[in-house]
C-alpha positions as CSV (number, residue, x, y, z in Angstrom):
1,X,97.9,98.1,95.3
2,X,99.9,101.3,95.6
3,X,97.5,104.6,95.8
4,X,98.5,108.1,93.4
5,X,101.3,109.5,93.6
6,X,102.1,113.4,94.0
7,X,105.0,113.8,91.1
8,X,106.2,117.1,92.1
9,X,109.2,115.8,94.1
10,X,112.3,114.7,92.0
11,X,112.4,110.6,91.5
12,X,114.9,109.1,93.6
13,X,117.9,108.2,92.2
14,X,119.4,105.4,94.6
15,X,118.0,103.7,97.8
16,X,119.8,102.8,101.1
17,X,119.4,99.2,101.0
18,X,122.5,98.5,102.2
19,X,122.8,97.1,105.5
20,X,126.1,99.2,106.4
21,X,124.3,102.7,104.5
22,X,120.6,101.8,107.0
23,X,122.5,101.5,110.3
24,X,125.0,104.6,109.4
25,X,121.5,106.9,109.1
26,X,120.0,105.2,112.1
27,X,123.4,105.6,114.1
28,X,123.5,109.5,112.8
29,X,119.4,110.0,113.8
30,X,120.3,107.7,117.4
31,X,123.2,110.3,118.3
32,X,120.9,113.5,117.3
33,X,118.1,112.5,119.5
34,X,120.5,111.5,122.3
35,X,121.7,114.7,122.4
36,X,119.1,116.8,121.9
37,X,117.6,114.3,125.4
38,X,120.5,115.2,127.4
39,X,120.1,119.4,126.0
40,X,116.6,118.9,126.9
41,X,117.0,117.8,130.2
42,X,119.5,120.1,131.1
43,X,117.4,123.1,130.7
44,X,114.7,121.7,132.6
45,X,116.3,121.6,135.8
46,X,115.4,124.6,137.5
47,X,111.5,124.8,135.9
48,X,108.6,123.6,138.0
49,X,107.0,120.8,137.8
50,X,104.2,121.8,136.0
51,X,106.7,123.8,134.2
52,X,108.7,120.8,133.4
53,X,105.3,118.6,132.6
54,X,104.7,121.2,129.9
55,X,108.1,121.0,128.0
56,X,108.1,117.5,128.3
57,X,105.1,116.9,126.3
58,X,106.0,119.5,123.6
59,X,109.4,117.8,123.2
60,X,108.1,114.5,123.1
61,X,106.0,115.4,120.4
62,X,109.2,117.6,118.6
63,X,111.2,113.9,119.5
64,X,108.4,112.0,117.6
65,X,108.1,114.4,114.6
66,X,112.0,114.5,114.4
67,X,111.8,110.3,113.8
68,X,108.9,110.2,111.7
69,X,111.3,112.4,109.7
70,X,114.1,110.2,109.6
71,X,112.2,107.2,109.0
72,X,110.6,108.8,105.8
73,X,114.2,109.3,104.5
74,X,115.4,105.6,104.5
75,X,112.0,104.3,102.8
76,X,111.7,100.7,102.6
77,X,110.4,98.3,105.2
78,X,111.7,101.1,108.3
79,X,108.5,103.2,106.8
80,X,105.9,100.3,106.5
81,X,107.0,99.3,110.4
82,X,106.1,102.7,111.3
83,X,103.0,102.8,109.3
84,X,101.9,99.4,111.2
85,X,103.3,100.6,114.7
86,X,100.7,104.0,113.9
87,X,98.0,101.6,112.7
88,X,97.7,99.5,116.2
89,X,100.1,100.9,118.4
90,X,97.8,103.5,120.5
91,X,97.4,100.9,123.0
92,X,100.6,101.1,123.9
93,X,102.2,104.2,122.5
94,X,102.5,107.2,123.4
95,X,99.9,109.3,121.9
96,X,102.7,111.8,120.4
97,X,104.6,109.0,118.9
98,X,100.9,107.3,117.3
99,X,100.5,110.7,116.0
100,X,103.6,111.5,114.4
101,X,103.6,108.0,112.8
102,X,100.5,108.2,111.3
103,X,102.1,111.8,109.4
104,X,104.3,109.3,107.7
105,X,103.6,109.6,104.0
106,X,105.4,107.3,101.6
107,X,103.6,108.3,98.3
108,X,105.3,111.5,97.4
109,X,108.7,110.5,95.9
110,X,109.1,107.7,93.3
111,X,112.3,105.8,92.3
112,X,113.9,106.8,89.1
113,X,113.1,104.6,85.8
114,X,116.9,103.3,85.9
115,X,116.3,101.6,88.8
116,X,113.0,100.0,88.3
117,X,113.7,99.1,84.5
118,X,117.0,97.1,86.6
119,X,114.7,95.9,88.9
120,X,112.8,94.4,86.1
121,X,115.3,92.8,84.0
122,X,116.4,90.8,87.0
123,X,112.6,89.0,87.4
124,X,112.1,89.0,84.2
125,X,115.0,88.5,81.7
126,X,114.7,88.7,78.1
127,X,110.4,88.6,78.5
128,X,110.9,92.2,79.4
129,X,111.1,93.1,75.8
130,X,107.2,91.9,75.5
131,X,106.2,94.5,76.7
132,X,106.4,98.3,76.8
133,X,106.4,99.4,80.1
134,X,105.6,102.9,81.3
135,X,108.1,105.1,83.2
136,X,105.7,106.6,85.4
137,X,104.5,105.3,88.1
138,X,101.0,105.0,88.7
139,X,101.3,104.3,92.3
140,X,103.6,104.1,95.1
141,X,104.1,102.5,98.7
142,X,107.1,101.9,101.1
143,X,108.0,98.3,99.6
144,X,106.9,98.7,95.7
145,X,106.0,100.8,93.0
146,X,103.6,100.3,90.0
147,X,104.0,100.9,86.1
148,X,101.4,100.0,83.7
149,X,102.3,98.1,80.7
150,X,101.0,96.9,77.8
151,X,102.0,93.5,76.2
152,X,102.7,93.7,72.5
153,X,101.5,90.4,71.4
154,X,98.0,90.4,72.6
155,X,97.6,94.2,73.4
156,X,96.8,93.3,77.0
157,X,97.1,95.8,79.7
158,X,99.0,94.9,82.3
159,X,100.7,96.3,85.8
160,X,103.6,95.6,87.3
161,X,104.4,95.5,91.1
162,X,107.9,96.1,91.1
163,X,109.2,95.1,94.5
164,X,112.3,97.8,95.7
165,X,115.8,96.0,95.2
166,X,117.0,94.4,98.7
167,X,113.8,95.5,100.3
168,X,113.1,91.8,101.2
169,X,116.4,90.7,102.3
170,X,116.3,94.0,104.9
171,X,113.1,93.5,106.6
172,X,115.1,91.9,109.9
173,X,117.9,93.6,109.7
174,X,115.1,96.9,109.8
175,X,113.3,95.8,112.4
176,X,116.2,95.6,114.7
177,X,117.2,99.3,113.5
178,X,113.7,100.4,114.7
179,X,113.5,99.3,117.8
180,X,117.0,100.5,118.2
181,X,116.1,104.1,117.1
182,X,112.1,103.8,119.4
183,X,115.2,103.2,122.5
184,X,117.3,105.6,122.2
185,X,114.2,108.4,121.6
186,X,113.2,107.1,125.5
187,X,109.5,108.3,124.5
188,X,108.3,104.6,123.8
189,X,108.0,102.4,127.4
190,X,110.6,98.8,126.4
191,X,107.5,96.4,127.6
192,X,107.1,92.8,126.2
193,X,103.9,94.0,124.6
194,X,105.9,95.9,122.3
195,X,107.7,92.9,121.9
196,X,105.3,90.7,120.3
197,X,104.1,93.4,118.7
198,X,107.6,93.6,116.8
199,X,107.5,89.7,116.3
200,X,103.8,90.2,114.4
201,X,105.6,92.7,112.7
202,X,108.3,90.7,111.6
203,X,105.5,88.4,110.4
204,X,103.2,90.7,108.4
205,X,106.3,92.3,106.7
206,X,107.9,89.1,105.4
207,X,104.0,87.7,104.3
208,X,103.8,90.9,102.3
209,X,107.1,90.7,100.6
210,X,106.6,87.0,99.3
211,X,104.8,88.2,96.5
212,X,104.4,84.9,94.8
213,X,102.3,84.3,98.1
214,X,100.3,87.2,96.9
215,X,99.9,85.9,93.8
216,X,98.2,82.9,95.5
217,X,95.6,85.1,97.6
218,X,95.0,87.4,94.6
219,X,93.9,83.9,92.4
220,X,92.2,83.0,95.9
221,X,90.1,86.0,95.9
222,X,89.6,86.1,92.3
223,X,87.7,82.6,92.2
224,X,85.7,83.4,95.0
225,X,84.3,86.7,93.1
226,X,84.3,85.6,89.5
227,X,80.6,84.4,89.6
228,X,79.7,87.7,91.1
229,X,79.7,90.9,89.1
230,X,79.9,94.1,91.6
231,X,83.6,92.7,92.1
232,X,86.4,93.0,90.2
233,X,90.2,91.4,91.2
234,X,92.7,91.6,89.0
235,X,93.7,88.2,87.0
236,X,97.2,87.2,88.1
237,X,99.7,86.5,85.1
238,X,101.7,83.5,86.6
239,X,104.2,83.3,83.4
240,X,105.7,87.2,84.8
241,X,105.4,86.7,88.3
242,X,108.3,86.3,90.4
243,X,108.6,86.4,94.7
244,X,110.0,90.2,94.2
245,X,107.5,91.3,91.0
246,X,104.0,90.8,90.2
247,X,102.2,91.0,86.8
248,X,98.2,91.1,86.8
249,X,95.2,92.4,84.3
250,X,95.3,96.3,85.0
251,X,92.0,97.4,86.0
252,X,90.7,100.6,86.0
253,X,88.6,102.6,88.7
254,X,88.4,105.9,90.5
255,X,88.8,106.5,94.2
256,X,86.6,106.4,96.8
257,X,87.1,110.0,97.6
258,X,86.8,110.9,93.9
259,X,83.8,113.8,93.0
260,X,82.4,111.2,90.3
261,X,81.5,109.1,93.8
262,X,79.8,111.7,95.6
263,X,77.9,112.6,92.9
264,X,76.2,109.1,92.7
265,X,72.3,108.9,93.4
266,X,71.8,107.8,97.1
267,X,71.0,104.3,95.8
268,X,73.9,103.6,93.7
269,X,76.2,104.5,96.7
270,X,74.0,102.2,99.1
271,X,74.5,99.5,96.6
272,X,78.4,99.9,96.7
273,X,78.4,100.3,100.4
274,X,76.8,96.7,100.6
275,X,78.9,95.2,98.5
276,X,82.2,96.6,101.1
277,X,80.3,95.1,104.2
278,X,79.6,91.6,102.4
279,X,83.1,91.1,102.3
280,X,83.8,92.1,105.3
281,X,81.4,89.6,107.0
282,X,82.4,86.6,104.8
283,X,85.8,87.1,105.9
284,X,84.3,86.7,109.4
285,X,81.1,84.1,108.7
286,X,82.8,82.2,105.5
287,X,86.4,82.4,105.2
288,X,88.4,83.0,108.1
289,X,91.0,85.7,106.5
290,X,90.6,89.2,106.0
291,X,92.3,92.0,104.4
292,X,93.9,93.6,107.6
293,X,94.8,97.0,105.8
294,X,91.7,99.2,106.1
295,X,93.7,101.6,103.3
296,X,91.3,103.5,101.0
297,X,93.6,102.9,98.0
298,X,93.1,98.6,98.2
299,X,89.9,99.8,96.3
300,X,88.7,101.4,93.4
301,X,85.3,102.0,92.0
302,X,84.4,101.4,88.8
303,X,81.2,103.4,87.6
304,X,78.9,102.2,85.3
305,X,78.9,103.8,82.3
306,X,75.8,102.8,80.5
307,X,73.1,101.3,82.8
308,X,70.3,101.0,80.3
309,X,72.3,98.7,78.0
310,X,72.3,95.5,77.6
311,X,75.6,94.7,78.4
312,X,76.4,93.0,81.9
313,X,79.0,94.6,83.1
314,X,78.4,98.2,82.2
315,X,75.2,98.1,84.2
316,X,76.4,98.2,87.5
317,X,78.7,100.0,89.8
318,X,81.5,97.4,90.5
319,X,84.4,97.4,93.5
320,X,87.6,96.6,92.2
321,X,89.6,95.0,95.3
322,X,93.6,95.4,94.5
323,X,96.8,94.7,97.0
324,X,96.1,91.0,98.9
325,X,99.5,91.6,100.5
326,X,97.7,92.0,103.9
327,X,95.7,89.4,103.9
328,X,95.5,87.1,107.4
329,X,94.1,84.2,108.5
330,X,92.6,84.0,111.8
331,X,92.3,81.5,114.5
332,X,89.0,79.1,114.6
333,X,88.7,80.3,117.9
334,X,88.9,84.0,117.6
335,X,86.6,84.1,114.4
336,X,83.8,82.5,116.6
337,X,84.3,84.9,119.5
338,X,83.4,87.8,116.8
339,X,80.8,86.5,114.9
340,X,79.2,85.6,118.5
341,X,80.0,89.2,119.5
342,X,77.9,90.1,116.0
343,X,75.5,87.8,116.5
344,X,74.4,89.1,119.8
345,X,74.7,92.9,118.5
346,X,72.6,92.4,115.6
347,X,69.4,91.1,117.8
348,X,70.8,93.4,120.8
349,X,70.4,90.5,123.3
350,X,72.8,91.8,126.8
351,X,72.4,88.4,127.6
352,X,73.3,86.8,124.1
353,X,76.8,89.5,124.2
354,X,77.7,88.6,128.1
355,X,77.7,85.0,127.0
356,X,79.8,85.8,123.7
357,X,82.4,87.2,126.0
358,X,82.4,84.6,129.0
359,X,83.4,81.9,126.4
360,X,85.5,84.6,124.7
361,X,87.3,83.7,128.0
362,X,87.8,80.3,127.3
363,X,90.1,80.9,124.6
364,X,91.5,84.2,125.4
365,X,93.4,85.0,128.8
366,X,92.3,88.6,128.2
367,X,88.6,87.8,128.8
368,X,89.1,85.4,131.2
369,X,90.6,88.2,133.2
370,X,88.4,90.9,132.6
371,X,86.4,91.7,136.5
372,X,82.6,91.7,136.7
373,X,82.2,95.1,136.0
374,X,84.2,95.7,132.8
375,X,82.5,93.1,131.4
376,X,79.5,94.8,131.7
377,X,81.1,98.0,130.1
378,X,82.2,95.5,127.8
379,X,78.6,94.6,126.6
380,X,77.6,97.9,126.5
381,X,80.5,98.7,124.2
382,X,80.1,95.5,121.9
383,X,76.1,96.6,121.1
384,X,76.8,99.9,120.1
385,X,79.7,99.1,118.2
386,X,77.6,96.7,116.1
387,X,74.7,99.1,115.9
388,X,75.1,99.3,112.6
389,X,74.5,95.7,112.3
390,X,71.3,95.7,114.7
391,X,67.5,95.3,113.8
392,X,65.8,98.8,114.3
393,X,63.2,96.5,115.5
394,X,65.3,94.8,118.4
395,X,67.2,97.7,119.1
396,X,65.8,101.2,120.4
397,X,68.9,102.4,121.3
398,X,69.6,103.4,117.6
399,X,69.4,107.2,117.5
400,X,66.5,108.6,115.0
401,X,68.7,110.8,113.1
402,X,71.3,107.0,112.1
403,X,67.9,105.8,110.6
404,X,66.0,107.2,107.3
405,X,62.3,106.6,106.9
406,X,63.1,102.7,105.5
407,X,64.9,101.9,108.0
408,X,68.4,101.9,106.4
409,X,71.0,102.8,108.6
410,X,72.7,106.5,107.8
411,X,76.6,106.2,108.4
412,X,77.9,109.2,108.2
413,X,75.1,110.9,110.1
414,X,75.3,108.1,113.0
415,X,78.4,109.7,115.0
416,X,78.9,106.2,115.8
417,X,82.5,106.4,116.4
418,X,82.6,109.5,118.7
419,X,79.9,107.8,120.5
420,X,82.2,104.7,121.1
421,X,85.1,106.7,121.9
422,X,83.0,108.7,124.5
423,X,81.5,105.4,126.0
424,X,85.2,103.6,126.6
425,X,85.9,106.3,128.0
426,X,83.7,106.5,130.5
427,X,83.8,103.3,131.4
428,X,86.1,101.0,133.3
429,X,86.8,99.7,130.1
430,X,89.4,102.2,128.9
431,X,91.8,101.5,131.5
432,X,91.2,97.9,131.0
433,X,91.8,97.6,127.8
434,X,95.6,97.9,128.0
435,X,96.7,96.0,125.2
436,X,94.1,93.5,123.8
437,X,95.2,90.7,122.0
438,X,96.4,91.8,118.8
439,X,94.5,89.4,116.5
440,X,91.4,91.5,118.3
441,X,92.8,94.6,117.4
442,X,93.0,93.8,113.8
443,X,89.2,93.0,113.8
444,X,88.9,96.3,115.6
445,X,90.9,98.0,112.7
446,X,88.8,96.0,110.1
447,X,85.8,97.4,111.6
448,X,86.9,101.1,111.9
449,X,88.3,100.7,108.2
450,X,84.4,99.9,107.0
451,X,82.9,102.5,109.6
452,X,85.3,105.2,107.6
453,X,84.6,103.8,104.1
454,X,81.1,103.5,104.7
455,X,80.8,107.0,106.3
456,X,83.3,108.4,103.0
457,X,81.0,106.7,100.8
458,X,77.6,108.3,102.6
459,X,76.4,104.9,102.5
460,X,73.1,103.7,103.9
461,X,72.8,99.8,104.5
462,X,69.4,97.6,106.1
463,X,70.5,95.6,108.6
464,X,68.6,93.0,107.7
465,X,70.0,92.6,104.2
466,X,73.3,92.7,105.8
467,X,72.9,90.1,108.1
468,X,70.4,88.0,106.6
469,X,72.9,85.3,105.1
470,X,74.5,84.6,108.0
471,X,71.4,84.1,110.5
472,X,67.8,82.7,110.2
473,X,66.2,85.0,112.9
474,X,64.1,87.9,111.4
């Protein structure tokens, strides 16, 4: 789902959709950059080389920010690509361009209610009058905005994702602008990992613009919760939906980062942070897709308003999930190298995580290549990573000040991921580690997302209660 807007820029009154109006501003930004290359260059001649090393750097960071800019202008698909490239890209992108990307911001300006209410007669037709519609957004993204609604027969309140006209359509046709503009910047290296990268892309982009496939995971999701009441997912409404427009139940919540949050009692926090992990591991143990976007606003929290009551639903917290746009299913293969890789971490058996990777190798050309040594490094990595996840009990690595006097584990007084960062890099590993296979580095990314929530949240979780569904070893 889309996250708050800031409504102090004007709406929008037209986007470039057009594939003739896209490659005119990427043609304008291509000939900029060009020239301020060949200006650059020019006035490094006669400058040292440490000189030259200097100005370098601080132009290829003035180069990225001068993109990011003119990607933020033509909206659309362009942005998400950039958005994604910032997301996984620091494996192979220069840190200056991963950096300006992930500046990118496509929440401050809305479209205009002319074009929206357009885009709305199209999918819907006459059943537009059935409701009244909002012209505020509640929400924006780079492919949609959302209005709430209210339908006038039943009084039913209702949201609509309202897909940007020709967005869809453009997604190729974008893609091929991108890497055009990424060229002619010469601060990205042309390799075939970017490549692929640009083909998984191409996939993501057109799974998240089939938003009657959406539809499909958002029902998905909504069965497998509606026996459990910490979750909330919105209830699709199939008679509005269309490939470019959803309709579902609108479902209140406040953010993650909201002051009502922090000022929960410790245990109604660590209660919400459980419920965040769960799903996270029955996407790995259970079902084999995960949400791949780790972006705070795909949740809400919904606060219980009246705990001594009676009534069932008002008596606990509850996560309301929104936006299964980014949902992926994983190979058999890969799912059973991570939940081995868990596995092993959570009893913090060396052995248990060396064998997890040697017949990671088996499927994956990346392990199979991986020396002796940077396996090792490897293991090390893998059980402090899934410290977290490790009985206190098995594991005396676990620093005194991650653990309270129960045992939980404290996340956002664990340092964990500085502690990861300075391992990999001092370790073989770093320089290894090139460019994993990408399914990988979305696990990764689904693992940082919960470390950050969990740490927002100031969350403490047992280990034990964690894991104890998906193994029988105390």
């Amino acid at each position: 789902m889309a996250n708050p807007q800031n409504y102090d820029n004007q709406p929008l009154e037209q986007l470039k959709t057009s594939a003739l109006d896209r490659r005119l501003s990427i043609a304008k930004a291509s000939l900029n950059i060009g020239r301020r290359w060949a200006t650059n260059s020019a006035f490094g001649l006669f400058k040292s080389k440490e000189e030259k090393a200097v100005q370098k750097q601080a132009f290829m960071r003035e180069q990225a920010q001068y993109l990011v800019d003119e990607l933020g202008k033509l909206k659309g698909s362009v942005v998400k690509i950039g958005q994604m490239l910032a997301l996984y890209g620091e494996h192979f992108l220069p840190p200056e361009i991963t950096e300006a990307l992930q500046t990118l911001n496509s929440q401050t300006t809305a479209f205009s209610w002319p074009i929206i209410e357009s885009a709305l007669r199209t999918e819907l037709g006459d059943t537009i009058h059935e409701f009244d519609i909002d012209h505020t957004p509640i929400g924006t993204a780079s492919l949609s905005q959302v209005h709430r609604a209210v339908h006038k027969a039943t009084g039913e309140q209702v949201v609509f994702k309202v897909q940007y006209p020709n967005i869809a359509d453009a997604v190729d046709s974008d893609l091929d602008l991108f890497r055009q503009l990424l060229r002619v910047t010469n601060v990205v290296p042309q390799t075939r990992q970017l490549d692929a990268w640009f083909e998984e892309i191409r996939d993501l982009l057109h799974h998240e613009v089939n938003y009657l496939l959406e539809a499909d995971t958002t029902e998905l999701f909504f069965q497998r919760f509606v026996g459990d009441r910490r979750y909330v997912v919105p209830r699709i409404l199939k008679a509005y939906s269309t490939d470019r427009l959803l309709c579902m139940t609108y479902e209140d919540g406040v953010s993650i980062l909201d002051e009502q949050v922090f000022a929960l009692p410790q245990e109604r926090r660590n209660a919400i942070g459980q419920a965040s992990i769960e799903i996270m591991l029955r996407e790995i143990f259970e079902w084999g897709d995960m949400q791949t976007d780790p972006n705070f606003g795909n949740y809400l929290i919904r606060l219980a308003q009246k705990p001594n009551t009676q009534q069932p639903d008002t008596q606990l917290d509850q996560l309301v999930l929104l936006d299964f746009g980014a949902i992926r299913q994983f190979d058999d293969n890969l799912l059973l190298i991570a939940r081995n890789l868990l596995l092993a971490g959570v009893f913090h058996d060396r052995s248990k995580m060396r064998q997890a990777i040697e017949q990671a190798g088996e499927h994956f050309e990346f392990f199979a290549n991986l020396s002796d040594s940077v396996k090792n490094d490897m293991v090390e990595l893998c059980l402090l990573a899934s410290e977290p996840f490790s009985l206190p009990s098995r594991n005396p690595t676990i620093p005194p000040h991650a653990l309270d006097v129960h045992g939980n584990y404290i996340w956002a007084q664990s340092d964990l991921h500085n502690r990861v960062i300075k391992l990999a890099s001092q370790s073989a590993t770093s320089k290894s580690f090139i460019v994993p296979p990408k399914e990988l580095m979305f696990i990764s990314r689904k693992f940082i997302g919960a470390y950050t929530f969990m740490t927002v949240l100031d969350a403490r979780t047992k280990a034990h209660d964690l894991m104890a569904t998906f193994t029988s070893e105390d």
